[in-house]
N, C-alpha and C positions, 0 to 999 in steps of 0.2 A: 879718767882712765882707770882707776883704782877700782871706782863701780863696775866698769865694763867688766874686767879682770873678774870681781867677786861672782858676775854674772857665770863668765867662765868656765869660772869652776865648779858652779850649779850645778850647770847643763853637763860637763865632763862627767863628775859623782851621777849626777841622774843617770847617765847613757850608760856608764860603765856600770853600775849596780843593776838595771835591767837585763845586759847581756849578762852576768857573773849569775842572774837568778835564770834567764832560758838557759844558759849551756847547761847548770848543775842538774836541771831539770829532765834532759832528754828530747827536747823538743825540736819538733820537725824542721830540719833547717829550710825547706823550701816553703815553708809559711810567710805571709807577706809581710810578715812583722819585721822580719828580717831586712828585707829591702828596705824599709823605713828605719831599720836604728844603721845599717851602713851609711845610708843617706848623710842620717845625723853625723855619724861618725866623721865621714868625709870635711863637712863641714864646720866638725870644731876642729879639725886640724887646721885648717886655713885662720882660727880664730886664738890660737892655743900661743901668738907671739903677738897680741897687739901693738906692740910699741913699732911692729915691723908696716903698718896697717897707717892712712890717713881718715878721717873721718867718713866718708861715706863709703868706704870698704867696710869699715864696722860696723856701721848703720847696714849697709846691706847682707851683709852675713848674720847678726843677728837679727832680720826679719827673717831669714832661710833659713835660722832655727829657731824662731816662732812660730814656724809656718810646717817646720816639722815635727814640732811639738805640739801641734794643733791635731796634727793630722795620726800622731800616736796615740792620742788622749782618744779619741773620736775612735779608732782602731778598736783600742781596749774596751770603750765602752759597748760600742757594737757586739767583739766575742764576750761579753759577761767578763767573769772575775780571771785573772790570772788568779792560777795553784787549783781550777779546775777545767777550765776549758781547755789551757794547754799543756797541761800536764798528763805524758802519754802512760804512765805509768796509773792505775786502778785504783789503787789507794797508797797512803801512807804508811811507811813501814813507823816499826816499833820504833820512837827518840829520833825522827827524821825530819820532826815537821822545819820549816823555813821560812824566813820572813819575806812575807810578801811583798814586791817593791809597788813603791805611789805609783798610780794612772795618772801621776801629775807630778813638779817640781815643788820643792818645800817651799816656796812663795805663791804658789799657783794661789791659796787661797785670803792672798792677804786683799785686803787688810782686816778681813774677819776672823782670821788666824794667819800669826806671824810667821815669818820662814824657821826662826828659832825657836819657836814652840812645835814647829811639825818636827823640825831635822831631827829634835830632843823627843818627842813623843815617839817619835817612828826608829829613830835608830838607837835607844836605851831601853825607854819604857817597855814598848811592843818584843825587840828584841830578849828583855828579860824574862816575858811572858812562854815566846816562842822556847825558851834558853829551859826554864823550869818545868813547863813541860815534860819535854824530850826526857830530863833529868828523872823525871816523875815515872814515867814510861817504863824508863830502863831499871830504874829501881825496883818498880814492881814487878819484871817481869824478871829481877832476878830472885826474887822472893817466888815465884811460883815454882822456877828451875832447883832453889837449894828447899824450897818447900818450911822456908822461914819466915811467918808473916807477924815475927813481932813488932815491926816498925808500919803495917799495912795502914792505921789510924795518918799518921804522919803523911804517907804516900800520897793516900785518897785524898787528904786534906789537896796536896796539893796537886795532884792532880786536877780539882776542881777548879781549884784558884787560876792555878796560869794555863790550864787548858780555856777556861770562860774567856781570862784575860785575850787570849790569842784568837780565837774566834768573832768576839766581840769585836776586837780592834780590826781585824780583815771584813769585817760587813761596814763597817765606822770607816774606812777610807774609802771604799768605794762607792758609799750612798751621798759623797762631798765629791764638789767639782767647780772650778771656776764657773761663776756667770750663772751662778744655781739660781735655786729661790722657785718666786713663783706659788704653784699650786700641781699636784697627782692631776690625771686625766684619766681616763675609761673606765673601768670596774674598777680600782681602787677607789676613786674619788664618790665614784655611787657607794662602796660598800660604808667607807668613810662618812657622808652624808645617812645611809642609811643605818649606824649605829652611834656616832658623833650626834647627829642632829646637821649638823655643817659643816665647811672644813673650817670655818672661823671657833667654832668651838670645839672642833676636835685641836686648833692649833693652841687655844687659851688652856686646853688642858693638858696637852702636854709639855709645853711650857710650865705652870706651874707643877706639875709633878719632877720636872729637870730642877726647879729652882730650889724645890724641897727636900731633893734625895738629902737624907740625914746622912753626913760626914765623906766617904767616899763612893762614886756607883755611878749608874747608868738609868737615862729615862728611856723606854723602850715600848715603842711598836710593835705587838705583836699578831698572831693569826691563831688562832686556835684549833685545829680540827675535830676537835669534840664540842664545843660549843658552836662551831660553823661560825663565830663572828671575830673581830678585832677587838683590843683590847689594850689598853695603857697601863704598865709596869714601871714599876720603880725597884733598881736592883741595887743593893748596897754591895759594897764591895764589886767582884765580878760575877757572882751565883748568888749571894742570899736574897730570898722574898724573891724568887719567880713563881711562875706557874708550871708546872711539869706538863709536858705534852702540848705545849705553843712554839710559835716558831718566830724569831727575832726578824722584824721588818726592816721597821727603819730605831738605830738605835743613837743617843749621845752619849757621849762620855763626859761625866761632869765632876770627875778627879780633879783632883788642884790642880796636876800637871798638865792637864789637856788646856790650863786659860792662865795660871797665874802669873807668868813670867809678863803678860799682856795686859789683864783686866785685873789681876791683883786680887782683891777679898771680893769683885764686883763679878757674883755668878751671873748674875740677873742680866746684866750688860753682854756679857758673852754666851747665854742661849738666846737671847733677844737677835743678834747679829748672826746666828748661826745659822736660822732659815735662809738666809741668803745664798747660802751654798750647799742647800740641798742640793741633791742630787734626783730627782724625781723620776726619772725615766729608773734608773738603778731603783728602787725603791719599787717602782710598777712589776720588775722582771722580778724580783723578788716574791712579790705577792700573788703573781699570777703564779707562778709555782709552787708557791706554799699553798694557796689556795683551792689545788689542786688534791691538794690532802683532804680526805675527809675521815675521820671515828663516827661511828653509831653516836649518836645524841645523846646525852645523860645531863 
């Protein structure tokens, strides 16, 4: 009963942090997205007092919220990323940005990542990211207003810092997914093949480029539009040692905090497990639009 309960209160925090991120948003309340988190809704209320419940009431309400958490994930992944597809508003104003909620529950990708490494990753870490930003934004844009830009070194520092950080972590949740893995298909996988050599050796090297980032950072997939090909990056921190003018694919994050509560000092064990939940379809729609880009040769 105590499991059931912990379950619970996943699915309530899941359901209620999605609707808390579309209302803030502005978005169209006749979107079918809607229809399906009511649904949910509906349904954790009948689960919200188990003790009042016999066991195959439980059992059956929590398949009706597997089955509509199956069918939200699948939702989301079909419109691309929530914070642009449904987002009716053109851009982001100045210190607005917001954290984007999971296309999945904080256990969705266990056991290759814990439910307490996601809930900590996603609702601190990413959170701080989003938080210093904003804070970055607003600072500098009161430095243009009083036309004071003694502190501007400071700003842009961190402007780079938790603007990367927040960016990075919104492509890094949606390229994972339960029941991942695998291998790309169509023109990813040929363009992969035709600058990898294979995807067997495009996967041993970027593996070892995850395994190696020196201290904290990101191994990273990216597309180039001036070279017209892909390319394997290794980012220390969240911006140092990229390429300028590529565009993030498929990216990891190999921070302490993204594996150590789980794998401990063992990177190696935790990028080795984490092609399992690739997300490869999210990764394809990525590239076919980045791909899209092209610069004059040089």
């Amino acid at each position: 009963m105590e499991r059931f309960q912990n379950y619970i209160k996943e699915v309530i925090d899941w359901n209620d942090h999605i609707k808390t991120f579309l209302n803030s948003e502005n978005i169209d309340r006749n979107d079918d997205i809607w229809e399906k988190l009511d649904q949910l809704t509906n349904v954790i209320e009948g689960i919200s007092k188990p003790a009042e419940l016999n066991q195959e009431q439980l059992l059956n309400l929590q398949q009706q919220v597997d089955h509509l958490h199956d069918d939200l994930e699948s939702y989301f992944t079909k419109r691309q990323q929530i914070g642009t597809v449904y987002i009716n508003e053109p851009f982001v104003n100045i210190g607005e940005h917001k954290l984007p909620p999971l296309p999945y529950s904080y256990d969705a990708l266990e056991p290759y990542i814990s439910r307490e490494i996601m809930r900590l990753h996603h609702t601190k870490h990413h959170q701080s990211y989003v938080d210093g930003l904003n804070k970055a934004e607003k600072n500098l844009k009161e430095a243009r207003t009083k036309g004071d830009f003694s502190l501007v070194k400071h700003w842009s520092r961190e402007l780079a810092f938790h603007g990367s950080g927040h960016y990075l972590h919104t492509v890094f949740w949606d390229i994972m997914k339960p029941k991942g893995g695998g291998k790309p298909s169509g023109a990813l996988l040929q363009e992969i093949n035709k600058y990898f050599g294979s995807f067997d050796a495009f996967k041993k090297h970027f593996t070892e480029a995850a395994k190696a980032v020196e201290g904290v950072g990101w191994a990273l997939l990216v597309w180039s539009p001036r070279a017209r090909h892909l390319e394997i990056l290794q980012s220390e921190r969240h911006m140092l040692l990229t390429q300028w003018d590529t565009i993030p694919i498929l990216v990891l994050d190999v921070w302490e905090h993204a594996y150590y509560l789980q794998y401990k000092n063992d990177r190696a064990e935790y990028v080795n497990n984490w092609w399992n939940i690739v997300n490869w379809r999210a990764v394809e729609e990525r590239f076919d639009k980045a791909s899209q880009l092209k610069w004059k040769p040089f």
